[in-house]
Backbone as a printed PyTorch tensor [residue, N CA C, xyz], in Angstrom:
tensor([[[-29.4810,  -9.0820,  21.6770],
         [-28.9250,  -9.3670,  20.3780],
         [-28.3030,  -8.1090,  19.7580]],

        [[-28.9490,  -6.8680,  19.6910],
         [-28.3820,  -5.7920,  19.6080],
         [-27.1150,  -5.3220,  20.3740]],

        [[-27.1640,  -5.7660,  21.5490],
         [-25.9100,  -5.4060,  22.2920],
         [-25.1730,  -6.4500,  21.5630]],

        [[-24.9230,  -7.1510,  21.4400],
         [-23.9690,  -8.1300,  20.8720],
         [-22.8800,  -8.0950,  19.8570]],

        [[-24.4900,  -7.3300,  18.5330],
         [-23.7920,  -6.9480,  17.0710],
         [-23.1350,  -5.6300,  17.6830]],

        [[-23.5050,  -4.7760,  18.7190],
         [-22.7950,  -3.4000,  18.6450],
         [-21.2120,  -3.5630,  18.6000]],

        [[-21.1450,  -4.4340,  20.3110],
         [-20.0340,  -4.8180,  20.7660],
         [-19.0180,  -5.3070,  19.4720]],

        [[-19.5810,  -6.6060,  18.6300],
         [-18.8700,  -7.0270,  17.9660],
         [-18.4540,  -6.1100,  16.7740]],

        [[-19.3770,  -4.7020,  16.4990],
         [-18.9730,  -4.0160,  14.9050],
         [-18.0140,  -2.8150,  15.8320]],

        [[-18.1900,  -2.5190,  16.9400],
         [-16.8790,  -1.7330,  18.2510],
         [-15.8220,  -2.2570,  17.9040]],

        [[-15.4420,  -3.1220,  18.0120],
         [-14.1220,  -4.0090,  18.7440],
         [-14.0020,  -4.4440,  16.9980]],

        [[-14.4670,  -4.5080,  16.1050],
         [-14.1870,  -4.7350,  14.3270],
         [-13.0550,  -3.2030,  14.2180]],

        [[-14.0680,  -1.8040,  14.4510],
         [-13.3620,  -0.7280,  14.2300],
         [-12.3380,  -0.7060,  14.7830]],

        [[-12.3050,  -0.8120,  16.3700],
         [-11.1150,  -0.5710,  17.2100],
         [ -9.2410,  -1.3900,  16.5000]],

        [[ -9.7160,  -2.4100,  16.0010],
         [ -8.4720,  -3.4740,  15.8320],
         [ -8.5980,  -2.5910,  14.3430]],

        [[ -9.3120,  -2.3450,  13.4960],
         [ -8.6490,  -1.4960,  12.1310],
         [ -8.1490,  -0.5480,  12.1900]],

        [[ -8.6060,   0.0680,  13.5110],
         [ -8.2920,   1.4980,  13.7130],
         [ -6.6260,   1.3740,  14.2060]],

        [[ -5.9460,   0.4580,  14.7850],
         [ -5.0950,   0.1730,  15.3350],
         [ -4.3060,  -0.1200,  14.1690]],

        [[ -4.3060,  -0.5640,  13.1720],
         [ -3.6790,  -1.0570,  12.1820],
         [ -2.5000,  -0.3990,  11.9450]],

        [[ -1.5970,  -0.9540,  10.9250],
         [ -0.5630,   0.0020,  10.6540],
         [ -0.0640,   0.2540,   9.1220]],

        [[ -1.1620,  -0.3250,   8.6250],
         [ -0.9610,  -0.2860,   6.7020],
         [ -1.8230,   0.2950,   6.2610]],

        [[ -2.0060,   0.9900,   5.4340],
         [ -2.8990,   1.4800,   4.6330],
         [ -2.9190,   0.8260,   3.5230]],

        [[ -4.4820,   0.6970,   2.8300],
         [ -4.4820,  -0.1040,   1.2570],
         [ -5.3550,   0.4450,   0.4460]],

        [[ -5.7240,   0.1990,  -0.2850],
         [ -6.3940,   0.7020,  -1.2930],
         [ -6.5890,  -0.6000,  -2.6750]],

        [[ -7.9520,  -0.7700,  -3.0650],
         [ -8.0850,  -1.4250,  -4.4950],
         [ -8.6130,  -0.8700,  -5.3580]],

        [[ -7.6590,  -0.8840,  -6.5350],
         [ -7.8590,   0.1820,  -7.9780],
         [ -8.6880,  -1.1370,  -9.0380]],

        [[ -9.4850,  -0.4070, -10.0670],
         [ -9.9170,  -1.0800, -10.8650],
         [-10.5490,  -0.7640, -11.8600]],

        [[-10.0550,   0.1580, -12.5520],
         [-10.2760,   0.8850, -13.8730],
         [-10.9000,  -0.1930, -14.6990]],

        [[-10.0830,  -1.3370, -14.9660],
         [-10.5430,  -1.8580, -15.8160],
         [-10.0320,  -3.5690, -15.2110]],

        [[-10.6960,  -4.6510, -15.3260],
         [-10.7650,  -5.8180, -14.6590],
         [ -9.2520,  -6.4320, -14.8250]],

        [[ -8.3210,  -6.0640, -16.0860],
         [ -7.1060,  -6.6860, -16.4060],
         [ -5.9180,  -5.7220, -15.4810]],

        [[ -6.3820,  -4.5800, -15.5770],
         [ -5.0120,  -3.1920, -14.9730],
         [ -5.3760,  -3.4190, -13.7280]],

        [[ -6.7110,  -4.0340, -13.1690],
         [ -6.9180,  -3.3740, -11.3940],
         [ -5.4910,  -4.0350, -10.6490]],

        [[ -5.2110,  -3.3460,  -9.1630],
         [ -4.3280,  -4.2360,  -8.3890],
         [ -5.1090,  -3.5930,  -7.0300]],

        [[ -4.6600,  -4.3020,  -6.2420],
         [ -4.5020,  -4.2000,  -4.7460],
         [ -3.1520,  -3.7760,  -3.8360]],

        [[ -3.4390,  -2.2410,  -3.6320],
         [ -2.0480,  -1.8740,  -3.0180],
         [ -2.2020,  -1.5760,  -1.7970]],

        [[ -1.0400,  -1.8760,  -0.9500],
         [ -1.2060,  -1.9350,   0.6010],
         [  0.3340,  -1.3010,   0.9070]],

        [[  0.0780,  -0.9050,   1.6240],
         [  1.5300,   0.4310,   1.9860],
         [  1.4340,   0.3940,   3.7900]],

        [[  2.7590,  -0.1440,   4.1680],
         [  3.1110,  -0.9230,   5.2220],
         [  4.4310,   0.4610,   6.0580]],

        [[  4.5580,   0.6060,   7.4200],
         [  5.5840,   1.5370,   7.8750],
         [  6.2440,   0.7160,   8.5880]],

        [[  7.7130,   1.1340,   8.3830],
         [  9.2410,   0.3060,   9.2740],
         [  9.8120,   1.2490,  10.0160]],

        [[  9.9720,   0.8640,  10.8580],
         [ 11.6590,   1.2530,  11.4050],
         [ 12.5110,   0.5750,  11.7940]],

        [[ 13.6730,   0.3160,  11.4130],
         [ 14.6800,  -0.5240,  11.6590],
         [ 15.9950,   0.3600,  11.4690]],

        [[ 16.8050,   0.1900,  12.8500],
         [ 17.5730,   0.8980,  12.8960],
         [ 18.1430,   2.1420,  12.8950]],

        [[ 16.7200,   2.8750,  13.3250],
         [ 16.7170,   4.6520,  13.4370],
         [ 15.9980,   4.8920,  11.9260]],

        [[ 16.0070,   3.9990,  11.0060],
         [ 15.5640,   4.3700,   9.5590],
         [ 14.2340,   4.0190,   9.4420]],

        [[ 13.3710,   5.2130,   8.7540],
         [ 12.0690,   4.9340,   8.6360],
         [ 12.1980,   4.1350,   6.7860]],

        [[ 11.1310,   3.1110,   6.5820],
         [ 11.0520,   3.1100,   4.7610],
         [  9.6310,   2.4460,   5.2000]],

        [[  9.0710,   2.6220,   3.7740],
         [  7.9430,   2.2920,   3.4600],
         [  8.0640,   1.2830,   2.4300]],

        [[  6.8400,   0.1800,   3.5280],
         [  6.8680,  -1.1870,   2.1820],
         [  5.4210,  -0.7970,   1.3880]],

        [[  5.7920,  -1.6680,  -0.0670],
         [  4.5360,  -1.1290,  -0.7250],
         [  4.3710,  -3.1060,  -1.3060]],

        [[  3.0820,  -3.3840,  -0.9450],
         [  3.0530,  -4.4460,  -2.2140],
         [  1.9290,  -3.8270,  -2.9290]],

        [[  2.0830,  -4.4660,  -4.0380],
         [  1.1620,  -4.6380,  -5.3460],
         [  0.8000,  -6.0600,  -5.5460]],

        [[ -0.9300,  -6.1960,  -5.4010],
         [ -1.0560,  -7.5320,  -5.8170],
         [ -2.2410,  -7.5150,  -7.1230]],

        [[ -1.2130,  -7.8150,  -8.4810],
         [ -2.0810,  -8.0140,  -9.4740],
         [ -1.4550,  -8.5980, -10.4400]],

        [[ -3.0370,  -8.9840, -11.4660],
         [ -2.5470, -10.2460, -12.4640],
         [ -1.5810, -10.4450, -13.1810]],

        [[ -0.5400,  -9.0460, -13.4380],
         [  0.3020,  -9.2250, -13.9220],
         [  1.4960,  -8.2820, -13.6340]],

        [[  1.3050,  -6.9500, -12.8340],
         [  1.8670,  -5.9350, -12.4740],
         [  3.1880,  -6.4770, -11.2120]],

        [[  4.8260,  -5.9730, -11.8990],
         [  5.9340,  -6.3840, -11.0390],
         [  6.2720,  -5.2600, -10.9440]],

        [[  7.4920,  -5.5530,  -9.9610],
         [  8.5260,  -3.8700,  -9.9620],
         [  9.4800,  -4.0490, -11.0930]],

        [[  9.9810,  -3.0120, -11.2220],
         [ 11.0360,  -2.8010, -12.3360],
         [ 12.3320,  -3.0770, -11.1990]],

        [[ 13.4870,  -2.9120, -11.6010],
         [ 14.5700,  -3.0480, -10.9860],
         [ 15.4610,  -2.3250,  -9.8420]],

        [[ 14.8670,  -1.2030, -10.4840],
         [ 14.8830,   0.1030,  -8.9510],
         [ 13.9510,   0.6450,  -9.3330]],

        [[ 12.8100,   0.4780,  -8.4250],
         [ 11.4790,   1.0240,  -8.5500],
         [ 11.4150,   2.5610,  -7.8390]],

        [[ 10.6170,   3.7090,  -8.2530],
         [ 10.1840,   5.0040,  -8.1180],
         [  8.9790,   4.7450,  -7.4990]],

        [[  8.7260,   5.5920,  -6.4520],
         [  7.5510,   5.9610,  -5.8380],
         [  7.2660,   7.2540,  -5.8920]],

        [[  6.0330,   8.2980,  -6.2330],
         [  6.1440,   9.2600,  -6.3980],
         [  4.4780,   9.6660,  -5.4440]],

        [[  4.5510,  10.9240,  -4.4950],
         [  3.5300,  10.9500,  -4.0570],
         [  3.4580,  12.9900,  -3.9540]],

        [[  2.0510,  13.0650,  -4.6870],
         [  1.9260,  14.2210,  -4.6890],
         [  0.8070,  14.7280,  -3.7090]],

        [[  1.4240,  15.8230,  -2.4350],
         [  0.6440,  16.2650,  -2.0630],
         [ -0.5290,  17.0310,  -1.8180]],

        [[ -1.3150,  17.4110,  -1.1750],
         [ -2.4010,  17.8850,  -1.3880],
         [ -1.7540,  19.6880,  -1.0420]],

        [[ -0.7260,  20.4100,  -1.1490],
         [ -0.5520,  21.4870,  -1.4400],
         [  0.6000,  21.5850,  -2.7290]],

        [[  0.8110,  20.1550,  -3.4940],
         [  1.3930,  20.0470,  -4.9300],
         [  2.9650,  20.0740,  -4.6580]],

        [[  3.4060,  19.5480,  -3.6940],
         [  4.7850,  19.1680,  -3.4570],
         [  4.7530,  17.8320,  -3.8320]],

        [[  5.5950,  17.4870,  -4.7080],
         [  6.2210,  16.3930,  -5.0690],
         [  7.1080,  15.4410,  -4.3450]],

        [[  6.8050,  13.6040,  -3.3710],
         [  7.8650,  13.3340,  -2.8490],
         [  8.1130,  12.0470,  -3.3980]],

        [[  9.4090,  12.2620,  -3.8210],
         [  9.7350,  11.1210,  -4.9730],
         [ 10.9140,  10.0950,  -3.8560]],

        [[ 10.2650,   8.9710,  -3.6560],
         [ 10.7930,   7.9110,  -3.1970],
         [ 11.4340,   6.5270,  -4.2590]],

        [[ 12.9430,   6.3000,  -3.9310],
         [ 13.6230,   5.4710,  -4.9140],
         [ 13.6620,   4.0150,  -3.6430]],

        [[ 13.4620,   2.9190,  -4.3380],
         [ 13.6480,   1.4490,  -3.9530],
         [ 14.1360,   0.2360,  -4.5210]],

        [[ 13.8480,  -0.6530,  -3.6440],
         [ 14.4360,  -2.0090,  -3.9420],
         [ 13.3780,  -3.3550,  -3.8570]],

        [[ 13.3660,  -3.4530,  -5.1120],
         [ 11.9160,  -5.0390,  -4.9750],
         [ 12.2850,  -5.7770,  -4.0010]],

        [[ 11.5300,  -6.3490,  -3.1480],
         [ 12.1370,  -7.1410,  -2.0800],
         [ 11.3370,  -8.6970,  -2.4300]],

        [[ 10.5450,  -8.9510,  -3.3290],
         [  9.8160, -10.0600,  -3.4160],
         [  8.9890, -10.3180,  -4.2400]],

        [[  9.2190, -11.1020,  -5.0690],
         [  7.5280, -11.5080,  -5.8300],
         [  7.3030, -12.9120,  -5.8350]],

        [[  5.8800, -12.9030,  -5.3910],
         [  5.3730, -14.1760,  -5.7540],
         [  4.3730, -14.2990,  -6.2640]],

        [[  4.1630, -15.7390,  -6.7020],
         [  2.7250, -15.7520,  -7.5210],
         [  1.7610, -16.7740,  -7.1020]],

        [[  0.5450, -16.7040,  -7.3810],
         [ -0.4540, -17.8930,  -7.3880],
         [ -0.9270, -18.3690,  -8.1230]],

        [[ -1.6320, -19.1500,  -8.7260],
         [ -2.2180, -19.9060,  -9.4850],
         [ -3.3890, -20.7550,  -9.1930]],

        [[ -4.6020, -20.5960, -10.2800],
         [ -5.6380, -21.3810,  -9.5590],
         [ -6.1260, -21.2970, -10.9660]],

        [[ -7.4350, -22.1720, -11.0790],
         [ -8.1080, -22.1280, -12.4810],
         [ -9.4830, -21.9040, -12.1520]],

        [[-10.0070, -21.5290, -12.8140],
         [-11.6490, -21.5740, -12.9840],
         [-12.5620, -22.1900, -13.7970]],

        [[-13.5370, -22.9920, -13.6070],
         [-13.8370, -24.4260, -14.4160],
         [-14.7290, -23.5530, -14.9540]],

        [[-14.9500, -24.0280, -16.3610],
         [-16.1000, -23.2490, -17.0340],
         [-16.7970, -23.8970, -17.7700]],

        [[-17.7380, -24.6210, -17.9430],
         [-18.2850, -26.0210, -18.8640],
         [-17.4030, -26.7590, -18.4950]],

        [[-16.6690, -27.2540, -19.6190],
         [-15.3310, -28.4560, -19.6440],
         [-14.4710, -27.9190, -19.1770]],

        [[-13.8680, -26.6030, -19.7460],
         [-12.8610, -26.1860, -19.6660],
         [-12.5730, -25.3050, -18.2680]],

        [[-11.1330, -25.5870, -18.3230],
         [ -9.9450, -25.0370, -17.2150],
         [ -9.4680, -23.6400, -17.6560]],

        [[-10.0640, -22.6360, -16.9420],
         [ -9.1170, -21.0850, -17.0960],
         [ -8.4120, -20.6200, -16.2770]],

        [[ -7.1870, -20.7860, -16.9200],
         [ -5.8770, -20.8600, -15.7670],
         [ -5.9920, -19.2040, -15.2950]],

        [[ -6.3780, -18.6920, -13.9220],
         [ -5.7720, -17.4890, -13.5700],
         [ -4.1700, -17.8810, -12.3840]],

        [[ -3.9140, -16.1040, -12.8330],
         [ -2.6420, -16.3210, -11.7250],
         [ -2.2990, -15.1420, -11.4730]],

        [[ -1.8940, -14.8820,  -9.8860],
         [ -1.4270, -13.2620,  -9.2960],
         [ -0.2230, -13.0840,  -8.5820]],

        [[  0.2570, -11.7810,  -9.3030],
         [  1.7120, -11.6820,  -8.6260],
         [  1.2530, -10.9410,  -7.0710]],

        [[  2.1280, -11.0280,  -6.2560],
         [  2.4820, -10.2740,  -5.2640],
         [  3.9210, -10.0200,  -5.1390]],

        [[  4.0870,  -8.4280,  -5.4740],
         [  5.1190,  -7.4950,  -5.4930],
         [  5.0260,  -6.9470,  -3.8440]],

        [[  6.4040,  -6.9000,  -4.0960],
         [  6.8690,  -6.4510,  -2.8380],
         [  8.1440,  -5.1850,  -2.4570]],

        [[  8.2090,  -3.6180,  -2.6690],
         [  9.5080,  -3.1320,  -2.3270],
         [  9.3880,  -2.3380,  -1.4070]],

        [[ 10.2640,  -1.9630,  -1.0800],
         [ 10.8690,  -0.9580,   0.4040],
         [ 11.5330,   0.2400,  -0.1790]],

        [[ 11.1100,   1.0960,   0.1020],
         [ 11.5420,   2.8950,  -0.2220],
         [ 11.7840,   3.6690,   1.3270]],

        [[ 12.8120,   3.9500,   1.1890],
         [ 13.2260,   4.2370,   2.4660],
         [ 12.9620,   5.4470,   2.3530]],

        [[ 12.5860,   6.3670,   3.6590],
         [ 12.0060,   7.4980,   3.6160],
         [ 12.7570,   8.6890,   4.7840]],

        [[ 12.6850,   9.8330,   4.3240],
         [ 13.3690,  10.8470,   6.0150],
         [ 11.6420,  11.2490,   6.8220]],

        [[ 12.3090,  11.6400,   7.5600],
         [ 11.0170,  12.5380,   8.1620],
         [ 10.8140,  13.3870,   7.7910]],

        [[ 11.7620,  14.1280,   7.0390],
         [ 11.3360,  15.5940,   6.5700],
         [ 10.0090,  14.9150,   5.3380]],

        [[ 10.3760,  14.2370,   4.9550],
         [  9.1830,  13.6420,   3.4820],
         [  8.1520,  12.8190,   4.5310]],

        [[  8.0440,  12.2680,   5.6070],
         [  6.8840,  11.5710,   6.5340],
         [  5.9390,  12.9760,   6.9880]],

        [[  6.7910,  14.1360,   7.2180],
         [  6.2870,  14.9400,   7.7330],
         [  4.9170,  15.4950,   6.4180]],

        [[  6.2520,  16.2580,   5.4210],
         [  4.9390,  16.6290,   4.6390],
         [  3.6470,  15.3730,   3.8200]],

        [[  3.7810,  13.7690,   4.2090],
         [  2.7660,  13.0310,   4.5460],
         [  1.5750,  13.7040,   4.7400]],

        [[  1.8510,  14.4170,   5.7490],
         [  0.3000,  14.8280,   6.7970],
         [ -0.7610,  15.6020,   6.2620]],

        [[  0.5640,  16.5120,   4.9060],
         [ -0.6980,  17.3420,   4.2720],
         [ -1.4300,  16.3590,   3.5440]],

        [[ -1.5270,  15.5030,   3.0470],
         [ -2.5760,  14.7910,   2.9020],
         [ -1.7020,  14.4230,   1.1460]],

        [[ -2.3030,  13.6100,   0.4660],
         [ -2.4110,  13.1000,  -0.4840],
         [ -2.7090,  12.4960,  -1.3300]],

        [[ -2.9360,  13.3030,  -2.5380],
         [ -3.9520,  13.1190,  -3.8740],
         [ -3.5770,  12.1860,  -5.0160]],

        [[ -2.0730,  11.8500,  -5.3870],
         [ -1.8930,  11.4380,  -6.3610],
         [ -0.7830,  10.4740,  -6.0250]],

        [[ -0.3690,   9.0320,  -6.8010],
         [  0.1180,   8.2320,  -6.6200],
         [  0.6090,   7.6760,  -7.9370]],

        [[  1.7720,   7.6680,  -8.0690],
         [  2.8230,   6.9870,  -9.1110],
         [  3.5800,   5.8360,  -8.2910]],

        [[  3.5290,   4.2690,  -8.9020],
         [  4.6080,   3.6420,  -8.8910],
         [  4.9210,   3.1410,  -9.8200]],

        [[  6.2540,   3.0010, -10.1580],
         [  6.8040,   2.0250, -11.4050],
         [  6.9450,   0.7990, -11.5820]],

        [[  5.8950,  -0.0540, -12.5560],
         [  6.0760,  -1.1840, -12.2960],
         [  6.2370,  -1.5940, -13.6720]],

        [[  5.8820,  -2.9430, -14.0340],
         [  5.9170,  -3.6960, -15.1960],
         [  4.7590,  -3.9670, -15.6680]],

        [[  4.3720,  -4.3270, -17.0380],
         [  4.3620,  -3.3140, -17.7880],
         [  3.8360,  -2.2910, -17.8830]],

        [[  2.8860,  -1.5460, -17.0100],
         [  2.4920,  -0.4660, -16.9310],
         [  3.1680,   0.2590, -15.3740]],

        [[  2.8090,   1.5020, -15.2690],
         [  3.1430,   2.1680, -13.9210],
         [  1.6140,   2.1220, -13.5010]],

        [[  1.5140,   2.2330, -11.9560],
         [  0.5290,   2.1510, -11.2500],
         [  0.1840,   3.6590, -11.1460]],

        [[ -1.0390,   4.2810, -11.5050],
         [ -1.2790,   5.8460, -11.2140],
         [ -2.7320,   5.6690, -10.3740]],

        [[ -2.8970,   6.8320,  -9.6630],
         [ -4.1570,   7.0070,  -8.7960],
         [ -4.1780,   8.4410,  -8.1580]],

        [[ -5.1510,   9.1000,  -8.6270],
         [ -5.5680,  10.1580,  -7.9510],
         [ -6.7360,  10.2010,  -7.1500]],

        [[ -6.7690,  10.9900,  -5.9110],
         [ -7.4690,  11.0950,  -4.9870],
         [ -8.0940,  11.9260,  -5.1040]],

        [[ -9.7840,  12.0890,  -4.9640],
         [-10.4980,  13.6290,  -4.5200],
         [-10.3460,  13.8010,  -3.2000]],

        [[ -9.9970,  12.8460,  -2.0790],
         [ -9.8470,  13.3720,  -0.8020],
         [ -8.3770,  12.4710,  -0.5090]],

        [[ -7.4770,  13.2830,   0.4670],
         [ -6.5660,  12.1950,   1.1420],
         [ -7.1240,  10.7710,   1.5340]],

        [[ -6.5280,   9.8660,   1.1690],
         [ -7.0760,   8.2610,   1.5570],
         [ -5.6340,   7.9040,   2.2280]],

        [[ -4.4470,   8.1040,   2.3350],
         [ -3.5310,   7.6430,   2.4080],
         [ -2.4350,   8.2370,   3.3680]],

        [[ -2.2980,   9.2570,   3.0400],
         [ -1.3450,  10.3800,   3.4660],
         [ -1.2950,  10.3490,   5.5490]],

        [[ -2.0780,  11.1080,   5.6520],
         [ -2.2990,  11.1570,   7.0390],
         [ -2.4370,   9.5620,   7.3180]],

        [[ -2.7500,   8.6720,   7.5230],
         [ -2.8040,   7.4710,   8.1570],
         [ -1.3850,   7.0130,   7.8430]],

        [[ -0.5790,   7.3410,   6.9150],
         [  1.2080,   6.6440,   6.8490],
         [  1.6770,   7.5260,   7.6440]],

        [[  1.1810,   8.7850,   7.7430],
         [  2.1610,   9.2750,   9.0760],
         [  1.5860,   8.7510,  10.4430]],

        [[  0.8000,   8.5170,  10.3440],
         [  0.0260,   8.1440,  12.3050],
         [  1.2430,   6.9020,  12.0680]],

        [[  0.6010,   6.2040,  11.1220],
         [  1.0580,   4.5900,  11.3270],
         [  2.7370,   4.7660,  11.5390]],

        [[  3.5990,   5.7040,  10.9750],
         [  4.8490,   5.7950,  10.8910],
         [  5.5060,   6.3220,  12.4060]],

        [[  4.3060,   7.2330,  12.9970],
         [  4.9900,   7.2650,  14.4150],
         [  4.2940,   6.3970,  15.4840]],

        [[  3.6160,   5.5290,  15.0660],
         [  3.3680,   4.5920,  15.9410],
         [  4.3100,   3.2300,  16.0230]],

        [[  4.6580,   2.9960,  14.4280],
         [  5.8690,   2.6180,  14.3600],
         [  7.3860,   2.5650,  14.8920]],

        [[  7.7520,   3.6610,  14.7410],
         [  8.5240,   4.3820,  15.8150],
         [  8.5050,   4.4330,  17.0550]],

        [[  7.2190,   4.7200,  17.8460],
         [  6.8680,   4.4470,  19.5030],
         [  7.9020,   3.0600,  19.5420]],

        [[  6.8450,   2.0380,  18.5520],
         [  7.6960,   0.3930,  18.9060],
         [  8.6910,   0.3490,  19.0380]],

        [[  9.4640,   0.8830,  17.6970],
         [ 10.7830,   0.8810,  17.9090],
         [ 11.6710,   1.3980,  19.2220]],

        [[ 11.2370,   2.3300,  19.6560],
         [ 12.3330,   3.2430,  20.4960],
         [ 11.8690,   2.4960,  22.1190]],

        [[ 10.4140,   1.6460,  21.8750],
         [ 10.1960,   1.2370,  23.3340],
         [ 10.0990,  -0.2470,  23.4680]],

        [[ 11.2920,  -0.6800,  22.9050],
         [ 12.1030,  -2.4380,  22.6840],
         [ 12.8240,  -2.4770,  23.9830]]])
């Protein structure tokens, strides 16, 4: 039985470890929290980074800013294009009553060079995106993000170049 659970919590890590998004869930406070997940492309020799945002009320603005500060305080400011929102809807019964919730899922693409994938690696502490009505902020005491968008970005790339 022990061999079993090992095997099965092995082969859990191995397929996350393989992954190619990084995410993260913020939650300061139960109305501002979102769920952000940061996705790597290549299409067409061009690297960009997808970002969604999934929360109760948080969209992109119209040309959305990405801003990521590294862990030696270089600034890399990424400009985009919303590529999607959708929403859900569900209620929650409470006595009699119906409490309507509902969540967006934002969606944009910030296209990126390598020279900005590269300094990725030093790691990164702080996170700006621009959304509606608030901007999304997050600081890190350790890299959570940084280094895993560059693995994921040249593993990305492998795919690409070996089509």
């Amino acid at each position: 039985m022990k061999r079993v659970i090992f095997i099965i919590c092995f082969l859990i890590c191995a397929i996350a470890s393989n992954a190619q998004s990084v995410s993260y869930t913020y939650k300061p406070l139960a109305a501002e929290g979102c769920h952000v997940d940061y996705s790597t492309s290549w299409q067409d020799g061009k690297a960009s980074l997808i970002v969604s945002v999934r929360s109760d009320r948080m969209k992109y603005v119209s040309n959305p800013i990405l801003l990521l500060k590294t862990t030696n305080g270089e600034t890399i400011k990424l400009e985009g294009t919303p590529l999607d929102v959708s929403t859900q809807s569900a209620g929650i019964v409470s006595g009699n009553i119906v409490i309507p919730v509902q969540e967006f899922n934002a969606t944009a693409q910030f296209p990126i060079t390598e020279e900005q994938i590269e300094l990725l690696n030093q790691g990164i502490t702080k996170v700006r995106i621009s959304l509606i009505p608030m901007n999304h902020e997050r600081t890190f005491k350790k890299d959570k993000i940084g280094k895993k968008l560059y693995k994921a970005f040249y593993k990305t790339k492998q795919i690409d170049d070996n089509f």
